[in-house]
C-alpha positions in Angstrom: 17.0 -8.1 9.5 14.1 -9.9 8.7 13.6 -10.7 4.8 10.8 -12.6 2.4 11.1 -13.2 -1.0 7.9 -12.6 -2.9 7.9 -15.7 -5.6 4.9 -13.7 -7.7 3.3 -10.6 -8.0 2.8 -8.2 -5.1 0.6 -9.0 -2.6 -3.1 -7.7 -2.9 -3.5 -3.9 -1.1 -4.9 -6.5 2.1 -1.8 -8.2 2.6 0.6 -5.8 1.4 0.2 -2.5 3.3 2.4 -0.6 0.6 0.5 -1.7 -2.6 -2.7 -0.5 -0.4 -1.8 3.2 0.3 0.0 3.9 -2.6 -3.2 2.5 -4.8 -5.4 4.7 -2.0 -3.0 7.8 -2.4 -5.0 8.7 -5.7 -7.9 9.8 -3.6 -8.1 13.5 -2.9 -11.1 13.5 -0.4 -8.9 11.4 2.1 -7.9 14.1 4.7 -6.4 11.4 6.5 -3.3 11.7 3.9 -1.0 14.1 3.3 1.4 14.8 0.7 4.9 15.9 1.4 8.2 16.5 -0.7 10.9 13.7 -0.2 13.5 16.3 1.1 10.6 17.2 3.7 9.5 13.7 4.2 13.1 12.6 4.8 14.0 15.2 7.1 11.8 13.6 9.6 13.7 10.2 9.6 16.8 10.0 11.8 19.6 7.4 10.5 19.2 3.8 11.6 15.3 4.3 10.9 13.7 1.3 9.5 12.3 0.9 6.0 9.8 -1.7 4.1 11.3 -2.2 1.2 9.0 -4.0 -1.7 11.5 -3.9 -5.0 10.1 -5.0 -8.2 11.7 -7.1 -11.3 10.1 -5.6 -14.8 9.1 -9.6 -15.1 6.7 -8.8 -11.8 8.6 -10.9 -9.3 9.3 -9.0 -6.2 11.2 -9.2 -3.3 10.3 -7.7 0.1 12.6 -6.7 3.2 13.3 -4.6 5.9 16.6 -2.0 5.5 18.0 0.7 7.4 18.4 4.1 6.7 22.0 5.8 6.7 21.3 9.2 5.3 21.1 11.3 2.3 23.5 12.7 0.3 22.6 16.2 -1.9 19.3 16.0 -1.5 18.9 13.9 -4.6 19.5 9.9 -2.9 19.5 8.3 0.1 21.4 6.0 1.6 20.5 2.4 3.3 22.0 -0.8 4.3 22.2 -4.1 2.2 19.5 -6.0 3.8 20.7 -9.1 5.3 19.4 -12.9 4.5 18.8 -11.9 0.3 20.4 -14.9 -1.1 23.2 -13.9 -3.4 21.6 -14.9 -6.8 18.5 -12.8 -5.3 20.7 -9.5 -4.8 22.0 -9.3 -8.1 18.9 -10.3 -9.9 16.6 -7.3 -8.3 19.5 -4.9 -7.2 19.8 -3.2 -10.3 19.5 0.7 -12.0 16.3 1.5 -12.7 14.2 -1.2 -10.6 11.3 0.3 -8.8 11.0 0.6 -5.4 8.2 0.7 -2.9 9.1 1.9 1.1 6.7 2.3 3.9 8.4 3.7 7.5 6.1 3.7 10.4 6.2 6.5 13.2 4.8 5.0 16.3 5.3 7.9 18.2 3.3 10.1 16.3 1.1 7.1 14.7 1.5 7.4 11.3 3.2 6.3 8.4 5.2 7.4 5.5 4.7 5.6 2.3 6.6 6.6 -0.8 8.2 5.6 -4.7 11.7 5.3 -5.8 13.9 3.3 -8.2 17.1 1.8 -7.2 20.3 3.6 -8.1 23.4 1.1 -7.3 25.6 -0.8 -4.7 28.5 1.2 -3.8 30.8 0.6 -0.6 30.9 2.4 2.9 33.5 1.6 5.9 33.9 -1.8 3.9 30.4 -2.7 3.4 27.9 -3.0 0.6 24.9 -0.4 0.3 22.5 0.6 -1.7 21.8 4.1 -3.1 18.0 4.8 -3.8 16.8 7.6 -5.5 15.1 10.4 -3.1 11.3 10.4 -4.0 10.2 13.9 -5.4 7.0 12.9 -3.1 5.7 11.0 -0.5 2.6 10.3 1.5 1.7 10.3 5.4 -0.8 8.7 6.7 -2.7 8.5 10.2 -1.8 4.7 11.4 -5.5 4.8 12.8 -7.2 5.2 8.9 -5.0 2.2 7.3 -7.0 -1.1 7.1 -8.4 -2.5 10.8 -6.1 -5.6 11.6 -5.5 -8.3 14.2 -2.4 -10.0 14.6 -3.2 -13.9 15.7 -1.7 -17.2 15.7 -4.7 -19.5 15.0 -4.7 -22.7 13.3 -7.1 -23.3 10.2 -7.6 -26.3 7.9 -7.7 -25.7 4.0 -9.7 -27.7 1.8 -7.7 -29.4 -0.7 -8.6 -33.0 -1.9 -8.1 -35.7 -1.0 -7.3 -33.8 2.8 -7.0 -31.1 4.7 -4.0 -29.2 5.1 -3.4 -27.2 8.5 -2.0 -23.5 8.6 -1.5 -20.5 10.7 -3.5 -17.1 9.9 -0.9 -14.5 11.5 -3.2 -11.7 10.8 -6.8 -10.9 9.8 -8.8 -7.9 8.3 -12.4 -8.0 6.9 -10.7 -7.9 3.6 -8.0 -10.6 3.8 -5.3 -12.1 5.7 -2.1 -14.0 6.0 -1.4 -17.5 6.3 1.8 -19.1 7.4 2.4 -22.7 6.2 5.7 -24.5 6.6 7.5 -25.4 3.5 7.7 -29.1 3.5 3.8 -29.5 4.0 2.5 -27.9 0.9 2.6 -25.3 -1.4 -0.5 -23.3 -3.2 -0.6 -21.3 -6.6 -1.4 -17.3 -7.1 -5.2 -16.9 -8.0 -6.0 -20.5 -6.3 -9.3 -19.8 -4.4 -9.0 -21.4 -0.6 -11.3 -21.9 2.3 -10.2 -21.4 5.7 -11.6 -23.4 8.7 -10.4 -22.0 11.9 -9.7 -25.2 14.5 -9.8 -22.9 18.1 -12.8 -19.9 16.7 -16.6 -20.5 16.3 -17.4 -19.0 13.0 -18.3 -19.6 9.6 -15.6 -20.5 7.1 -13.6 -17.8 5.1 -13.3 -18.0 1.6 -10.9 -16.0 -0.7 -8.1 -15.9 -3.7 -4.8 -16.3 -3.3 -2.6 -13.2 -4.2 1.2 -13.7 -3.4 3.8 -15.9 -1.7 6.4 -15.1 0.0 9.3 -17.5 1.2 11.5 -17.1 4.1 13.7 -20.3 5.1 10.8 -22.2 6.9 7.8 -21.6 5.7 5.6 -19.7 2.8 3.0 -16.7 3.6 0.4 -16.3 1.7 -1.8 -13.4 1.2 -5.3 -13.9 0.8 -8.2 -11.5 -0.3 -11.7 -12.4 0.6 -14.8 -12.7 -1.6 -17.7 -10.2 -0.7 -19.7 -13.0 0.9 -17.0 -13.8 3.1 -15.8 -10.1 4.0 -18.6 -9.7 6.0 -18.0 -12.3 7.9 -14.3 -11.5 8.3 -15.5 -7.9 10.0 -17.5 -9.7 12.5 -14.5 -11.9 13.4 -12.2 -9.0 13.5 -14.7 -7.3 16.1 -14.5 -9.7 18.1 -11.5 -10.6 18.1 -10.5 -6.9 19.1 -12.8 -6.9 21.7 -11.1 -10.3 23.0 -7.9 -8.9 23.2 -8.7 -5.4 24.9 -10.2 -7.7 27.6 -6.8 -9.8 28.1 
């Protein structure tokens, strides 16, 4: 299973698709959301379904990773497997009662997804291995897949300002709100609220500004989520037509 760890706060809504829907959840005029129970929620999810875990320390450190769903037990907590690739020190710093959760599962046969709350309960053992027992969210939220937030997944190099030189990234994916860079550890590392500018090596267009909102840190390189300015969102929204154009015609 794939795992980050987030070294600060939670991504921006942009580069954190959890954050975004439960901040947009609040909205009552969005008929593309509906609200469900947990028990009804959950009965929709077959075992080995697989979650988007974001799990946050009360100190706002996070840590973000994919788990699998084992089941449910009295309708009152489910069930999923230890995510693999959390170093040790990691697992028992943010696996602990009463840390808050935040999951996201995505239907892609019906094209939606399922965002909801919970707060961690405890590791317990099953058949030998170490799991975790969540609480099972009173509520949750489904969404049509076609509402969330317009992105492109790419692979295109940029250059960052940053005197005396230029340091070279990957954006992974872009919206006209933010996007993700991919940077390998040993080149460089950037703070939380630095402000970047993002020259793309391979794409005509102007450059794209914006504020730097989280890290996260697998064994190779750091992601960074970026949120745009308002000048440079614009801009972003052109790109991201394009872009989608370019890639229906391929």
């Amino acid at each position: 299973m794939e795992t980050t760890l987030a070294k600060e706060q939670v991504a921006s809504s942009e580069s954190n698709p959890i954050q975004q829907n439960q901040n947009n959840s609040n909205s009552k005029d969005n008929s593309s959301e509906t609200i469900v129970t947990g028990i009804e929620a959950f009965k929709t999810l077959t075992t080995q379904s697989q979650l988007l875990l974001s799990i946050f320390h009360p100190t706002g450190t996070s840590i973000r990773c994919k788990s699998t769903l084992i089941g449910s037990a009295f309708n009152k907590v489910l069930v999923i497997e230890q995510p693999e690739g959390i170093p040790e020190q990691d697992t028992a710093r943010f696996m602990r009662r009463g840390f808050k959760i935040k999951g996201m599962y995505r239907n892609e046969t019906e094209g939606t997804a399922l965002y909801f709350r919970s707060t961690f309960l405890e590791t317990t053992q099953l058949n030998r291995k170490n799991v975790f027992m969540i609480e099972l969210p009173r509520t949750a939220v489904i969404q049509r897949m076609d509402q969330i937030q317009r992105k492109v997944k790419l692979n295109e190099r940029v250059l960052i300002d940053r005197d005396p030189k230029k340091i070279e990234a990957t954006v992974t994916n872009l919206s006209s709100k933010g996007c993700q860079l991919r940077i390998p550890r040993k080149l460089s590392y950037f703070d939380v609220n630095e402000v970047l500018t993002l020259h793309f090596c391979d794409i005509e267009t102007e450059p794209l500004s914006g504020e730097l909102k989280n890290v996260m840190v697998t064994t190779n390189h750091y992601y960074y989520g970026i949120m745009f300015d308002e000048q440079t969102q614009s801009h972003a929204e052109e790109l991201v037509n394009a872009l989608e154009q370019k890639q229906s015609e391929n």
